[in-house]
N, C-alpha and C positions, 0 to 999 in steps of 0.2 A: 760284615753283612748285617743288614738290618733288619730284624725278626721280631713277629709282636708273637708272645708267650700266651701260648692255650691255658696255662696252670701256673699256681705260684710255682717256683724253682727258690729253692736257698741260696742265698746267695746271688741271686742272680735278677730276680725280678718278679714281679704279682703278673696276675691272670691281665691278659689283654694290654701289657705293657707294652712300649715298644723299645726295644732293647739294643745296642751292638755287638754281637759275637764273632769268632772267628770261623770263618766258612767251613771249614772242616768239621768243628762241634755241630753249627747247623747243619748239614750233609747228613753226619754218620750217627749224631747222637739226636738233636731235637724233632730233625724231621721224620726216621724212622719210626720214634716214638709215639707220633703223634705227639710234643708238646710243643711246637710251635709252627709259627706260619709265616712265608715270605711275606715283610711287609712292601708290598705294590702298593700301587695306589687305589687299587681296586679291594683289595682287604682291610688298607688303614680306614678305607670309608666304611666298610661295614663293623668295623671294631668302634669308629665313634658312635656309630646310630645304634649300635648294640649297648655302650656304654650311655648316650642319651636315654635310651627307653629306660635301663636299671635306672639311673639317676629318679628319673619322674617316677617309675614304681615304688621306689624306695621312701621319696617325699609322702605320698599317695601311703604306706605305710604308717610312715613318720604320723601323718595328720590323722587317723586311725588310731593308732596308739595314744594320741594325746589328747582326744578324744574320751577314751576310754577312763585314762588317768583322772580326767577332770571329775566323772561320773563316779569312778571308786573314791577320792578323797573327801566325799559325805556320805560314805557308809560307814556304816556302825556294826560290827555283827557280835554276838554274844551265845557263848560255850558255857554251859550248867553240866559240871563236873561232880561225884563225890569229892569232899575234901576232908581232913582232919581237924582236929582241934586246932592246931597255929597257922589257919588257910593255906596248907600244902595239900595238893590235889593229890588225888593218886593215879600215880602215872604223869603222864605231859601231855598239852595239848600237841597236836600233831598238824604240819602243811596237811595234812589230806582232809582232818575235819575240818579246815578252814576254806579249802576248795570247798566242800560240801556244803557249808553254810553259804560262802558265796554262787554257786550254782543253783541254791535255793531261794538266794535273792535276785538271779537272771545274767550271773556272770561268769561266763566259761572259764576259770584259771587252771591252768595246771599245776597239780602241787609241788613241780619244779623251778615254777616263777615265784614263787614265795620264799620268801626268806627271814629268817626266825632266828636271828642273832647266839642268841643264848637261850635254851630249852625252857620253855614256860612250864612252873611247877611250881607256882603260888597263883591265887586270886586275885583279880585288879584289872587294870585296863592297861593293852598294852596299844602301840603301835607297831604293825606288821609293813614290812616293804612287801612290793609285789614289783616285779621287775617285769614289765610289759612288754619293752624291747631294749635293744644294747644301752640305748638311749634315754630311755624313759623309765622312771621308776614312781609307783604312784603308793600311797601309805592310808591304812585301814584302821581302824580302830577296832581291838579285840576285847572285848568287857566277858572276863572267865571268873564265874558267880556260883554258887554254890546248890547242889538242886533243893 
């Protein structure tokens, strides 16, 4: 029997797949569940126009996101820290002051899209990724100077 799958399954197949299984599994195990649906031909057409629209959303994303990318890779931001006598800061700088700074500069990041290799705990200028979507990754320049 041929069945397009509401949800990923292991093993078996991703979301809005169209799949072969054997009519008994689909009977008593996917259709009770709710995780799958008779592919008719009234369904397989609403799982393409549904997989159409995701597609264009996603581009419509896509071009958004790199967008954004283009506009962070000429910033500059810059963290005035105490530091010591051998420019070792005290403490590290942190993803959350570096959201802060760029929110100050008019850009919404999460300090979960940021990504900080190795803990900054000297003075100097680094480059930060910011990971904008699965796809796009756009890089900052952080200048951490002394107050």
């Amino acid at each position: 029997m041929k069945i397009i799958l509401k949800e990923n399954i292991e093993k078996l197949g991703d979301k809005n797949e169209i799949v072969d299984v054997k009519d008994g599994y689909a009977r008593n195990y996917l259709f009770p569940k709710n995780l799958a649906l008779k592919a008719t031909k009234s369904n397989v057409n609403v799982i393409k126009e549904l997989d159409r629209v995701k597609e264009k959303k996603e581009k419509s994303v896509i071009r958004t996101a790199q967008k954004l990318a283009d506009k962070l890779k000429n910033i500059s931001i810059t963290v005035s820290t105490e530091a010591g006598e051998d420019e070792k800061i005290f403490g590290s700088v942190t993803t959350q002051q570096i959201a802060e700074l760029l929110d100050e500069k008019g850009f919404k990041i999460d300090k979960h899209q940021i990504i900080i290799e190795t803990p900054i705990k000297n003075l100097g200028v680094f480059n930060i990724s910011i990971k904008i979507h699965k796809e796009i990754t756009a890089e900052v320049k952080l200048w951490v100077v002394k107050k």
